[in-house]
Structure formats: structure tokens, C-alpha cells
mmCIF file of the N, C-alpha and C atoms, coordinates in Angstrom:
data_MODEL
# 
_entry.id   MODEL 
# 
loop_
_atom_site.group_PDB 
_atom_site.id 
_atom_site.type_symbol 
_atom_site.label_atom_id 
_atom_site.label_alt_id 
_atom_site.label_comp_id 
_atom_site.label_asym_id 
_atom_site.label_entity_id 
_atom_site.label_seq_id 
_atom_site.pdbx_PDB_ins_code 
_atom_site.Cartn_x 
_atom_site.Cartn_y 
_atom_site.Cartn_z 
_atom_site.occupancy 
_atom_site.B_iso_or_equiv 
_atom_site.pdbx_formal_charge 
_atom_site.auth_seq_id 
_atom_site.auth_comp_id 
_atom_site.auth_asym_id 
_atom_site.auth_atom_id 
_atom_site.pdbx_PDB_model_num 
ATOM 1   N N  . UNK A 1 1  ? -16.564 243.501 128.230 1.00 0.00 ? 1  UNK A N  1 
ATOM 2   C CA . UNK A 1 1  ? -15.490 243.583 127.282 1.00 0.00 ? 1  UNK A CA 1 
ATOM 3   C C  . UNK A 1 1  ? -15.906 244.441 126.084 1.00 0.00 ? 1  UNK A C  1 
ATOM 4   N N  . UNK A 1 2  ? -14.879 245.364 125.512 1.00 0.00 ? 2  UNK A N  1 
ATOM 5   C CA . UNK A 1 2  ? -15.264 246.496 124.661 1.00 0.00 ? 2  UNK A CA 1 
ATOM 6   C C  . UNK A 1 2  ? -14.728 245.332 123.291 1.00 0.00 ? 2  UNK A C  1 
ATOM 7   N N  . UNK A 1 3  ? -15.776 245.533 122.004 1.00 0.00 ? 3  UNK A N  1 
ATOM 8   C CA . UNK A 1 3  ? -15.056 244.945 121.288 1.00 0.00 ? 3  UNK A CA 1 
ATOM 9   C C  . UNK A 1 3  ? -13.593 245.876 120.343 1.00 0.00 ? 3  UNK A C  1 
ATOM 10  N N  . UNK A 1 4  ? -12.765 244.901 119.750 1.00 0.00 ? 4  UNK A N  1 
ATOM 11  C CA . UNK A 1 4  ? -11.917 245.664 119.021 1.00 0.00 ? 4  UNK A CA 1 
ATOM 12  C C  . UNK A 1 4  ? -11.865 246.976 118.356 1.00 0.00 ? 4  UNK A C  1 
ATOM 13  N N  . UNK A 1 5  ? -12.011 247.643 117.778 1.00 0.00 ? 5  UNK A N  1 
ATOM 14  C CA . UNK A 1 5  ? -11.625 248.517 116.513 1.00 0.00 ? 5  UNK A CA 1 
ATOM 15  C C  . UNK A 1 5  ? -10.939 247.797 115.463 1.00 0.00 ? 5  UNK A C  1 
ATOM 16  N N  . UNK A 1 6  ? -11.782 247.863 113.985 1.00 0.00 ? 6  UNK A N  1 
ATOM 17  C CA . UNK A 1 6  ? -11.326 246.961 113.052 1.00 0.00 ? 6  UNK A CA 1 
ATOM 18  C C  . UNK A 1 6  ? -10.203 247.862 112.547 1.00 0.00 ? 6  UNK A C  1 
ATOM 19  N N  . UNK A 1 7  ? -9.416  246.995 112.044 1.00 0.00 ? 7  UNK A N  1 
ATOM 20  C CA . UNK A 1 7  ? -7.998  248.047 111.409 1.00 0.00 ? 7  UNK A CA 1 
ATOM 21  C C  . UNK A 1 7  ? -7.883  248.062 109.798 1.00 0.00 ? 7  UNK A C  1 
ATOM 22  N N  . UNK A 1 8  ? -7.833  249.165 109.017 1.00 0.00 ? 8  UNK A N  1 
ATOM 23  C CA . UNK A 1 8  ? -7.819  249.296 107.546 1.00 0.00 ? 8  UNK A CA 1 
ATOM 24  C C  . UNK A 1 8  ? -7.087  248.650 107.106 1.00 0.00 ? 8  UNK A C  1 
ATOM 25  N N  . UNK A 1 9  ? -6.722  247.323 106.716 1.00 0.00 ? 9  UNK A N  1 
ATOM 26  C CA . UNK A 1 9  ? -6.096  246.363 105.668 1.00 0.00 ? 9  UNK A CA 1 
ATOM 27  C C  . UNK A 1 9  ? -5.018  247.596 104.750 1.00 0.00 ? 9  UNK A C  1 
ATOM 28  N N  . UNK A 1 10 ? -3.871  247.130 104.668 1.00 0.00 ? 10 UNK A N  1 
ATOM 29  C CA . UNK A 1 10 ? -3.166  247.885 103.995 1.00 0.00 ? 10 UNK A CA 1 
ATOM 30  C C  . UNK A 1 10 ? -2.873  247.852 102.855 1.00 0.00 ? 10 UNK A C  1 
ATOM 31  N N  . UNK A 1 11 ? -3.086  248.421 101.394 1.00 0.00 ? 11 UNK A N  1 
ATOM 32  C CA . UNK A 1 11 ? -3.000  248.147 100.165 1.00 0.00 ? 11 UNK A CA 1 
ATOM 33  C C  . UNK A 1 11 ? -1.747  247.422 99.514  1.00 0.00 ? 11 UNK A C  1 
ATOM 34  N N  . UNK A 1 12 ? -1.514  246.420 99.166  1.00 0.00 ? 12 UNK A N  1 
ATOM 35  C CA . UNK A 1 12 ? -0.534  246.144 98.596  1.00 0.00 ? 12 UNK A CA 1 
ATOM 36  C C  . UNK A 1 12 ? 0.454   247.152 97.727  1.00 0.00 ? 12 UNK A C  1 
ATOM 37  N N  . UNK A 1 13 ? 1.806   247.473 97.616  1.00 0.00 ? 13 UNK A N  1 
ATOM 38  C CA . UNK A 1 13 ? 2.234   248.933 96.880  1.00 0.00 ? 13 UNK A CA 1 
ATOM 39  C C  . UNK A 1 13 ? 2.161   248.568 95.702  1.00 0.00 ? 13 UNK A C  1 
ATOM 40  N N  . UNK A 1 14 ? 2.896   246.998 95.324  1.00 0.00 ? 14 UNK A N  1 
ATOM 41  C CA . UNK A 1 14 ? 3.191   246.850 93.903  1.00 0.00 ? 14 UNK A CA 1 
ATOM 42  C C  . UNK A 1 14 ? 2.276   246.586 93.364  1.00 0.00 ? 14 UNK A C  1 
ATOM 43  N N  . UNK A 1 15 ? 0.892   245.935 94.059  1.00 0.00 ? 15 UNK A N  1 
ATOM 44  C CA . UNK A 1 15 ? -0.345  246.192 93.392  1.00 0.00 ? 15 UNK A CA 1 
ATOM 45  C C  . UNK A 1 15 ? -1.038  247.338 93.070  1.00 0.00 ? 15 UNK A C  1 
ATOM 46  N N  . UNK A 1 16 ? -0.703  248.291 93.770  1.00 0.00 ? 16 UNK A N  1 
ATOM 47  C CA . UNK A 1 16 ? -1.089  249.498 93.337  1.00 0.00 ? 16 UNK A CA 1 
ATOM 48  C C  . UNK A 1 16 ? -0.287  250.457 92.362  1.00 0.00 ? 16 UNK A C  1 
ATOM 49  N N  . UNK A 1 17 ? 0.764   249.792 91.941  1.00 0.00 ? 17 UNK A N  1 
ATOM 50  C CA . UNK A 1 17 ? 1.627   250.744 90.956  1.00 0.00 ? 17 UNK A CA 1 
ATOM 51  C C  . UNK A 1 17 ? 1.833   249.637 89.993  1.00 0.00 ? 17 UNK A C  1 
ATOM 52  N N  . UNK A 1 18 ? 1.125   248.460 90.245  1.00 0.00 ? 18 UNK A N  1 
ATOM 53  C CA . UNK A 1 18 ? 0.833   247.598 88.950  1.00 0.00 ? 18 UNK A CA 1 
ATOM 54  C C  . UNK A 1 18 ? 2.535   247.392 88.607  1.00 0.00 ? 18 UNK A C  1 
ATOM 55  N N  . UNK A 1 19 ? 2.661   246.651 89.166  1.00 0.00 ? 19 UNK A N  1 
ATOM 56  C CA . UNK A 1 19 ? 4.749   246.482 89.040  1.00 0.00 ? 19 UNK A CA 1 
ATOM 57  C C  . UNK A 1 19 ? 4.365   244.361 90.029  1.00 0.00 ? 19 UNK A C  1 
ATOM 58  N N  . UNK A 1 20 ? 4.925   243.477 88.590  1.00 0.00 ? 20 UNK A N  1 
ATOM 59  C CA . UNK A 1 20 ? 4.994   242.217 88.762  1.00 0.00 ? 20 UNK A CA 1 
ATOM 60  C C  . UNK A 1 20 ? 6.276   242.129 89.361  1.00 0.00 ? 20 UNK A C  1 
ATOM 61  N N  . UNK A 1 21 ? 7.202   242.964 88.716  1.00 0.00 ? 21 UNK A N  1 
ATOM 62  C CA . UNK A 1 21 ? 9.039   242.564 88.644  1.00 0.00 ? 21 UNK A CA 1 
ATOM 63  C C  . UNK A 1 21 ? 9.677   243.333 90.186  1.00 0.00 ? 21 UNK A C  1 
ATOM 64  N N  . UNK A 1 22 ? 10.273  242.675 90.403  1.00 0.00 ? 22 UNK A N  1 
ATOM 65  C CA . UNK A 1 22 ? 10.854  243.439 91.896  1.00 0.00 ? 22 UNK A CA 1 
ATOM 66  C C  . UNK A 1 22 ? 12.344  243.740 91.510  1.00 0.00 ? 22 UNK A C  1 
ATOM 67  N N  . UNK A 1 23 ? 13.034  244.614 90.955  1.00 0.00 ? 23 UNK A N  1 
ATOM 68  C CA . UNK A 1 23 ? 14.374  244.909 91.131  1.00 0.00 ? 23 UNK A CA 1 
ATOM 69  C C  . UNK A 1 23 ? 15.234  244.641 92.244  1.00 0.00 ? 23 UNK A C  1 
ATOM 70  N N  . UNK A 1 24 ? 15.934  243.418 92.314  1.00 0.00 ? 24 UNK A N  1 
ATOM 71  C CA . UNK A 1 24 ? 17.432  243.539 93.322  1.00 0.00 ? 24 UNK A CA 1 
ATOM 72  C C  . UNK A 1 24 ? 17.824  244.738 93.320  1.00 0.00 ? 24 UNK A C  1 
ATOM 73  N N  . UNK A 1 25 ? 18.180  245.159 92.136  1.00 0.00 ? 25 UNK A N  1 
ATOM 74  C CA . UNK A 1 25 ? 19.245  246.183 91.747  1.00 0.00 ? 25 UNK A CA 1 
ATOM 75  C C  . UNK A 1 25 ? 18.274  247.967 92.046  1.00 0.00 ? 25 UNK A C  1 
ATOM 76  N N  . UNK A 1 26 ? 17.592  247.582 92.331  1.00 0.00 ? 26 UNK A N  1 
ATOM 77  C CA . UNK A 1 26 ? 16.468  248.785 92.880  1.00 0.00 ? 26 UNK A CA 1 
ATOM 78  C C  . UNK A 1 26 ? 16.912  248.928 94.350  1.00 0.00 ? 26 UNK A C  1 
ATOM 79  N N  . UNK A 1 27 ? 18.457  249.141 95.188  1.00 0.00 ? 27 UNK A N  1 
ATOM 80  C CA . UNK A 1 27 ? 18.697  248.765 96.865  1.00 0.00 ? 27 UNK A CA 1 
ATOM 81  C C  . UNK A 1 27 ? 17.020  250.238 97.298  1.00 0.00 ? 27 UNK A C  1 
ATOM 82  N N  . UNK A 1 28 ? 16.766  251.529 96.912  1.00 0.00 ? 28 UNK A N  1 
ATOM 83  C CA . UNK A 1 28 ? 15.980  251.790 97.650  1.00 0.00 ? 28 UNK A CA 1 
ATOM 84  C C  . UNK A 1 28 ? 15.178  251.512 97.772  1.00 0.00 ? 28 UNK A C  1 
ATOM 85  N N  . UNK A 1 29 ? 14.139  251.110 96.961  1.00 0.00 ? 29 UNK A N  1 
ATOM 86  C CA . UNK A 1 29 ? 13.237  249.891 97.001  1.00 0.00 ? 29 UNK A CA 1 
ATOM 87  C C  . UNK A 1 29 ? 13.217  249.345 97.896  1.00 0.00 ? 29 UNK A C  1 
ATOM 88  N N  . UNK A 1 30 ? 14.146  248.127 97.371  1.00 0.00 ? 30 UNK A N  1 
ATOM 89  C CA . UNK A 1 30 ? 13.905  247.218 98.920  1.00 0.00 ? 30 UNK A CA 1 
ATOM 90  C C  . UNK A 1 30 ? 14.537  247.351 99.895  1.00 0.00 ? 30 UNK A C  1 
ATOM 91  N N  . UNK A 1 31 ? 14.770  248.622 100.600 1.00 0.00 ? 31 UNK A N  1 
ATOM 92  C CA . UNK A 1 31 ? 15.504  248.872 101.631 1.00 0.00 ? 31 UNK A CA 1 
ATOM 93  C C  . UNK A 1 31 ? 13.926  249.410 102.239 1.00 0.00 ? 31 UNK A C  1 
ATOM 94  N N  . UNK A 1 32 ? 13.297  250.165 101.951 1.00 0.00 ? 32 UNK A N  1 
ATOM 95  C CA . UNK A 1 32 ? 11.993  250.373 102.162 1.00 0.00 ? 32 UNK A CA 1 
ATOM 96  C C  . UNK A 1 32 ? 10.953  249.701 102.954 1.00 0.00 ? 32 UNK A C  1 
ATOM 97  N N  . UNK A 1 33 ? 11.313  248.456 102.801 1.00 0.00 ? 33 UNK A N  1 
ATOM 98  C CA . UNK A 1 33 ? 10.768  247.209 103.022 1.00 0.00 ? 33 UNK A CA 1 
ATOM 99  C C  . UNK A 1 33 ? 11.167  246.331 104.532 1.00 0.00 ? 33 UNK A C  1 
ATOM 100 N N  . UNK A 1 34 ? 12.425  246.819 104.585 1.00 0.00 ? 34 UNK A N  1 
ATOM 101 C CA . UNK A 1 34 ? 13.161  246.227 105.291 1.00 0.00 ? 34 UNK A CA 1 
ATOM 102 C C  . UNK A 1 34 ? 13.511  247.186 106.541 1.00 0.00 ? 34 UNK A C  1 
ATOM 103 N N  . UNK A 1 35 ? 13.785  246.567 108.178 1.00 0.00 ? 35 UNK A N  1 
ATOM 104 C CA . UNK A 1 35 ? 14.086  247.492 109.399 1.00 0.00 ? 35 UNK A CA 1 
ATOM 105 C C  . UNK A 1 35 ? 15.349  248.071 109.226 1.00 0.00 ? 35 UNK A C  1 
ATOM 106 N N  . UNK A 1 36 ? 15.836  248.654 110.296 1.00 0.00 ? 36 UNK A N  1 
ATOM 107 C CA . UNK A 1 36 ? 16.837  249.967 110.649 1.00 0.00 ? 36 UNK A CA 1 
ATOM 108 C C  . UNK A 1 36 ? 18.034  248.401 110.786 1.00 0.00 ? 36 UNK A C  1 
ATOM 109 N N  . UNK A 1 37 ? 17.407  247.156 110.865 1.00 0.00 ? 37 UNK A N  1 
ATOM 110 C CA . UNK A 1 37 ? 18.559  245.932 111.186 1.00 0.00 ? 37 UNK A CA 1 
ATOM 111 C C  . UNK A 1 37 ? 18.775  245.719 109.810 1.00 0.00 ? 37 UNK A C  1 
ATOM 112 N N  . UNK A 1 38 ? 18.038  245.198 109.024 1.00 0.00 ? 38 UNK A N  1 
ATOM 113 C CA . UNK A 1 38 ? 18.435  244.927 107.886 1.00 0.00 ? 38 UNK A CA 1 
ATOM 114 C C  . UNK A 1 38 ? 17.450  243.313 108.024 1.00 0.00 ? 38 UNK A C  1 
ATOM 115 N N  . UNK A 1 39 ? 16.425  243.461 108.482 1.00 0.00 ? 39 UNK A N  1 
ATOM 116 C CA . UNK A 1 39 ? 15.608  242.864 108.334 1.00 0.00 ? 39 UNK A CA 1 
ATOM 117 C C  . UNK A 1 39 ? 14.275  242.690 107.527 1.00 0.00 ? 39 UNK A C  1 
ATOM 118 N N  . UNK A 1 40 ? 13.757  242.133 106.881 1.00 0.00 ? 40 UNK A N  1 
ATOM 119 C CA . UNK A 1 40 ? 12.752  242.275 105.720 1.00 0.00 ? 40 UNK A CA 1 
ATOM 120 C C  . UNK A 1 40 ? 11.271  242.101 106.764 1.00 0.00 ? 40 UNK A C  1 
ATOM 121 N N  . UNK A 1 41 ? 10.346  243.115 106.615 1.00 0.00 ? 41 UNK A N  1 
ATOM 122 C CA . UNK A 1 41 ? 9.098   243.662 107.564 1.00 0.00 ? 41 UNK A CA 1 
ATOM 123 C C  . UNK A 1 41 ? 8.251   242.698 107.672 1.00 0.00 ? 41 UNK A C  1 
ATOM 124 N N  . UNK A 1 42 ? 7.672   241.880 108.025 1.00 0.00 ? 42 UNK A N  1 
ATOM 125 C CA . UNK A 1 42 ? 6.626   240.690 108.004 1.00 0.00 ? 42 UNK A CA 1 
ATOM 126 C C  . UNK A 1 42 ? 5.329   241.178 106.917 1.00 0.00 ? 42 UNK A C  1 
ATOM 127 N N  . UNK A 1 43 ? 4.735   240.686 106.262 1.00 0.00 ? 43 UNK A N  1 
ATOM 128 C CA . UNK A 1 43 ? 3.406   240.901 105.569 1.00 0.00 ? 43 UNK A CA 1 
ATOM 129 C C  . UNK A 1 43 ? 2.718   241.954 106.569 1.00 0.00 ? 43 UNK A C  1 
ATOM 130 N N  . UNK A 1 44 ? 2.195   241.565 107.855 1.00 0.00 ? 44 UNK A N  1 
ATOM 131 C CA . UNK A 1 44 ? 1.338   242.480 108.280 1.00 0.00 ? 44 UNK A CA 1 
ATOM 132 C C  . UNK A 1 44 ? 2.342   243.927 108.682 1.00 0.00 ? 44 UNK A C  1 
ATOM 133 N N  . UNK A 1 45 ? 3.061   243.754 108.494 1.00 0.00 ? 45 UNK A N  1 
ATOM 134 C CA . UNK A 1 45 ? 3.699   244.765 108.802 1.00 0.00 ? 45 UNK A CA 1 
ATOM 135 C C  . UNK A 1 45 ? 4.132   245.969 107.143 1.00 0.00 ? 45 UNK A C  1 
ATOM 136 N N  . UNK A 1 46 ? 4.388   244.895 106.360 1.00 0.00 ? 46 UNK A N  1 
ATOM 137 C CA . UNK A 1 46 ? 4.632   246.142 105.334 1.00 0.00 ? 46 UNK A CA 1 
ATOM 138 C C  . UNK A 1 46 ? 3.305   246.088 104.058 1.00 0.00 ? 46 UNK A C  1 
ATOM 139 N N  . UNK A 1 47 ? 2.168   245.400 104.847 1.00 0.00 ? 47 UNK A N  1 
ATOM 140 C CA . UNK A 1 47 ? 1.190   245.428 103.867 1.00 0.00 ? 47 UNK A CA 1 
ATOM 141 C C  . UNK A 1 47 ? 1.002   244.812 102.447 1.00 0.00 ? 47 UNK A C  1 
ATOM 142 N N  . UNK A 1 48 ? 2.470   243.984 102.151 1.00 0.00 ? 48 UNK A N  1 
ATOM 143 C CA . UNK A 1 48 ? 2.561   243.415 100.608 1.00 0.00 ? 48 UNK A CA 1 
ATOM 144 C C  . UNK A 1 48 ? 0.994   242.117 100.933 1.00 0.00 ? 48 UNK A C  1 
ATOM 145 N N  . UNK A 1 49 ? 0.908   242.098 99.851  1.00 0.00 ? 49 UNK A N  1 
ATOM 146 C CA . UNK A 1 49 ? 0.245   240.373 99.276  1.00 0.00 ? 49 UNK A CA 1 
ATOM 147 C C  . UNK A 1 49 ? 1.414   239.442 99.426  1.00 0.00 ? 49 UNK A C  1 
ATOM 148 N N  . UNK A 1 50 ? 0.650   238.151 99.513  1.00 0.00 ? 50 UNK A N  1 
ATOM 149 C CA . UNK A 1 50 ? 1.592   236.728 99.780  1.00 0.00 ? 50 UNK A CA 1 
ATOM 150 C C  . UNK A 1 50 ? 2.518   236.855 97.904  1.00 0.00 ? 50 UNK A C  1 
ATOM 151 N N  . UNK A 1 51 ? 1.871   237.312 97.043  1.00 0.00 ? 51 UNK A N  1 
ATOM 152 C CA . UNK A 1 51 ? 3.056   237.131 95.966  1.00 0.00 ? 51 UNK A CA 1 
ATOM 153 C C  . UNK A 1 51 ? 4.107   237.711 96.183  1.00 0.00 ? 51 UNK A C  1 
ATOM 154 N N  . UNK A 1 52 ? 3.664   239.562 96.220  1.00 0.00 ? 52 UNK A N  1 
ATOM 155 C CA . UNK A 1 52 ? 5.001   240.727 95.908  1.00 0.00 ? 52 UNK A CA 1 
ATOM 156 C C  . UNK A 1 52 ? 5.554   240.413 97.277  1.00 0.00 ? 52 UNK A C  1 
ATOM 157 N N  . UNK A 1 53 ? 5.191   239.720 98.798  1.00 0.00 ? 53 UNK A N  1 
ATOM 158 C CA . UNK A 1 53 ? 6.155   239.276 99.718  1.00 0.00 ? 53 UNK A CA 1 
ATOM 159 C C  . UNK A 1 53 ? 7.133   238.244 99.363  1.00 0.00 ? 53 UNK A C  1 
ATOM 160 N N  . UNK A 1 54 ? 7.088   237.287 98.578  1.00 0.00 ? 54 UNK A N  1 
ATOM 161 C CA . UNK A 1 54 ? 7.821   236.130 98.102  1.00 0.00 ? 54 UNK A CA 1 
ATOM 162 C C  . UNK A 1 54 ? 8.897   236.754 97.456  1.00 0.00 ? 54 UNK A C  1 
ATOM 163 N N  . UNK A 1 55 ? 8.300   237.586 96.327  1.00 0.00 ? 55 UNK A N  1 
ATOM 164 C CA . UNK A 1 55 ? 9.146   237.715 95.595  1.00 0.00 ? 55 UNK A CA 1 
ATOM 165 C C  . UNK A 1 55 ? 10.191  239.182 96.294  1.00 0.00 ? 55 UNK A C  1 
ATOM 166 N N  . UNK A 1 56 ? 9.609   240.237 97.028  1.00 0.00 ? 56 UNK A N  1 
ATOM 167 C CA . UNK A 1 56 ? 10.234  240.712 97.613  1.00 0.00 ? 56 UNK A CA 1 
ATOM 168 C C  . UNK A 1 56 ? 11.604  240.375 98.404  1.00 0.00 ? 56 UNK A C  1 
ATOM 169 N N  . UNK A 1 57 ? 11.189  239.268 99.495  1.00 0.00 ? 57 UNK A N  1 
ATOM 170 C CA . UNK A 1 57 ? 11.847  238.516 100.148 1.00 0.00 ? 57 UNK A CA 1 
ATOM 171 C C  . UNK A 1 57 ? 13.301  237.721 99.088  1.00 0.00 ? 57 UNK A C  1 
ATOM 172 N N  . UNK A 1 58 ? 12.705  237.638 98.144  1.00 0.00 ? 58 UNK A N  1 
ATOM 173 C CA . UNK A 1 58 ? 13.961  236.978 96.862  1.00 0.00 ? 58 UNK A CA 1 
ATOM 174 C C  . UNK A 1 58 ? 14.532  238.055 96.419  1.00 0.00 ? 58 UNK A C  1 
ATOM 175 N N  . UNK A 1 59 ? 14.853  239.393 96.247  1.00 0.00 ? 59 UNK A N  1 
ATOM 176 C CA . UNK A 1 59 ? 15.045  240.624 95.655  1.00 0.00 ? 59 UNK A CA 1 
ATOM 177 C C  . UNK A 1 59 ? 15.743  240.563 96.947  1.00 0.00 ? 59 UNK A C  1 
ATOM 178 N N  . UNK A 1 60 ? 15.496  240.630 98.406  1.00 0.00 ? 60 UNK A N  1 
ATOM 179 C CA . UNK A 1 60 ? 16.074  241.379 99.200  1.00 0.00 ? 60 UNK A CA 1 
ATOM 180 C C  . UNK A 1 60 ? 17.532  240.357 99.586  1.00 0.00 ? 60 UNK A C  1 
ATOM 181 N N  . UNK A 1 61 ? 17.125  239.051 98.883  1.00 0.00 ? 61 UNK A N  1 
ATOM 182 C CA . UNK A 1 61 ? 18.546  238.228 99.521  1.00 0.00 ? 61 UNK A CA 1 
ATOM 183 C C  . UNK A 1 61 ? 19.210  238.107 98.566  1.00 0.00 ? 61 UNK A C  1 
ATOM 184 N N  . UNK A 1 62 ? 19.187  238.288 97.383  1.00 0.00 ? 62 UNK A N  1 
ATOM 185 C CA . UNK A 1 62 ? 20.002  238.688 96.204  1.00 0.00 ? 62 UNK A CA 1 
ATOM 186 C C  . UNK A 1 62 ? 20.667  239.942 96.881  1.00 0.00 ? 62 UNK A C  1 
ATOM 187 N N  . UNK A 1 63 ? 20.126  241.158 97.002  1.00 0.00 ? 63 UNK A N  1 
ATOM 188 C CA . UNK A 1 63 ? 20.913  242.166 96.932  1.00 0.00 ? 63 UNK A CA 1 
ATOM 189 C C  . UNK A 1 63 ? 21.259  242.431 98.031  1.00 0.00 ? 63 UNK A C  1 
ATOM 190 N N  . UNK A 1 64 ? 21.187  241.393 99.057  1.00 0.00 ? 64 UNK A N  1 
ATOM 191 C CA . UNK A 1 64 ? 22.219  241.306 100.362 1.00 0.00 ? 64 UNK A CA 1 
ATOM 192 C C  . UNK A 1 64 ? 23.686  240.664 99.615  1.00 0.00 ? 64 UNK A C  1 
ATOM 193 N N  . UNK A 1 65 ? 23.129  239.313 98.931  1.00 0.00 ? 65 UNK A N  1 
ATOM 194 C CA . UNK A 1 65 ? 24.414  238.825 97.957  1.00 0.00 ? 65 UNK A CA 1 
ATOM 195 C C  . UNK A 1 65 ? 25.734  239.282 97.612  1.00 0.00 ? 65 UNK A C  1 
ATOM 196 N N  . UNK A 1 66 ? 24.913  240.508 96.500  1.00 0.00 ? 66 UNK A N  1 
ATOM 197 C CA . UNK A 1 66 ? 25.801  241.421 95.706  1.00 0.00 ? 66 UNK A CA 1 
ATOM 198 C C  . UNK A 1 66 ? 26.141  242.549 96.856  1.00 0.00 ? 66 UNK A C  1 
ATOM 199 N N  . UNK A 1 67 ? 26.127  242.990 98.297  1.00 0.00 ? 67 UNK A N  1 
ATOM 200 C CA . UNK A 1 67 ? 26.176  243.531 98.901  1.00 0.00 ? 67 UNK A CA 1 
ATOM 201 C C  . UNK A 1 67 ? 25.632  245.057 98.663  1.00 0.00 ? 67 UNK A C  1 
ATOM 202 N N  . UNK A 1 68 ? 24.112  245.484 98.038  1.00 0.00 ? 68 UNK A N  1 
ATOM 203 C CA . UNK A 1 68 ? 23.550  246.126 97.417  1.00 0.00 ? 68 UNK A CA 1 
ATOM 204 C C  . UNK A 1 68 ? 23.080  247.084 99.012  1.00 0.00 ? 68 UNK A C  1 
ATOM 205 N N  . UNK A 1 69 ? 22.518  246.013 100.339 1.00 0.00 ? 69 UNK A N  1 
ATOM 206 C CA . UNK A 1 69 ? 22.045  245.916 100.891 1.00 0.00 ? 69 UNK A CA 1 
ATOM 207 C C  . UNK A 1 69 ? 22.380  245.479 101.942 1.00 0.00 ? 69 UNK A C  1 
ATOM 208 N N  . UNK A 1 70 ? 22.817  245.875 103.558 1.00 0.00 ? 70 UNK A N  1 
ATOM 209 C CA . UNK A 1 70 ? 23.542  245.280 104.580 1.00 0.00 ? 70 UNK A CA 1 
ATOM 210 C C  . UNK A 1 70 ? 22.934  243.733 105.321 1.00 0.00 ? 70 UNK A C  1 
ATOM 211 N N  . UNK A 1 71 ? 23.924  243.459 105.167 1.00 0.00 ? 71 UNK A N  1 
ATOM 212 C CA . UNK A 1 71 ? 22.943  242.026 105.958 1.00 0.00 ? 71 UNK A CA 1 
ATOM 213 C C  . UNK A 1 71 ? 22.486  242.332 107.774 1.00 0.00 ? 71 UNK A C  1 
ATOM 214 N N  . UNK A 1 72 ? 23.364  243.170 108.404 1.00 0.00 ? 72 UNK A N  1 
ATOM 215 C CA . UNK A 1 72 ? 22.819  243.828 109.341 1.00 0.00 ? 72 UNK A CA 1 
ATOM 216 C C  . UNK A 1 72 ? 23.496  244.967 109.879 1.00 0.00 ? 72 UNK A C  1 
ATOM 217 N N  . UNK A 1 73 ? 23.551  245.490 110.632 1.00 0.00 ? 73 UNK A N  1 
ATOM 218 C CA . UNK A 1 73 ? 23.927  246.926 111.141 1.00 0.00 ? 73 UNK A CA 1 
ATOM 219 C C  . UNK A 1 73 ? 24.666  246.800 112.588 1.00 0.00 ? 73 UNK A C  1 
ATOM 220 N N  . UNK A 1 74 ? 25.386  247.848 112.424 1.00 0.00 ? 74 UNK A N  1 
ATOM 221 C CA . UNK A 1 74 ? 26.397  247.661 114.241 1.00 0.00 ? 74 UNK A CA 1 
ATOM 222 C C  . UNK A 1 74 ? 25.876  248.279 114.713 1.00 0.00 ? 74 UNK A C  1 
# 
């Protein structure tokens, strides 16, 4: 058995642009974040930390709310 290839951990964004606050009202933002469904990307998938995912995840169902943001696609 060959072992794995380790994979580069992906930088958190909002840790890297030093940004606590997640804008609802930011739709490209968190459209960014989210699939071609209108689904929000899993951690390993869009690289956030367990905070800016929480709070992401709260930004993205607000501005499904205000219809900023599709809740899904035909």
C-alpha cells in the first residue's frame, strides 16, 4: 500500500483579510461560498475556520430571507 499524499490545508479567507463581520447584504460574497444549487460549501470544501463557517452559514440564510440570494436553482 502506497501511503497518501498529504493535502495543503486551506487558509481561512476572512482570516486572511482579517474581516470578523460577514455581510448578508454583501450577496457576492456569499454567493462565493455557496454551489451552482444554492447550497453553502462544507468547511473542507471552502476552507473557512469553524467561526467564519458559523457565521457565514448565518449571512447566507439571512440573505436567502431577504431574497438577496436563491434558495435554489431550476
Amino acid at each position: 500500500m502506497r501511503p497518501q499524499p498529504q493535502q495543503e490545508q486551506k487558509q481561512c479567507y476572512f482570516c486572511t483579510v482579517n474581516r470578523d463581520v460577514i455581510d448578508y447584504k454583501d450577496a457576492e460574497l456569499v454567493r462565493r461560498f455557496m454551489s451552482s444549487q444554492g447550497k453553502i460549501y462544507p468547511r473542507h470544501k471552502s476552507g473557512l475556520c469553524a467561526f467564519h463557517q458559523r457565521r457565514l452559514a448565518v449571512a447566507a440564510k439571512r440573505a436567502r430571507y431577504l431574497a438577496l440570494v436563491p434558495y435554489t436553482t431550476r
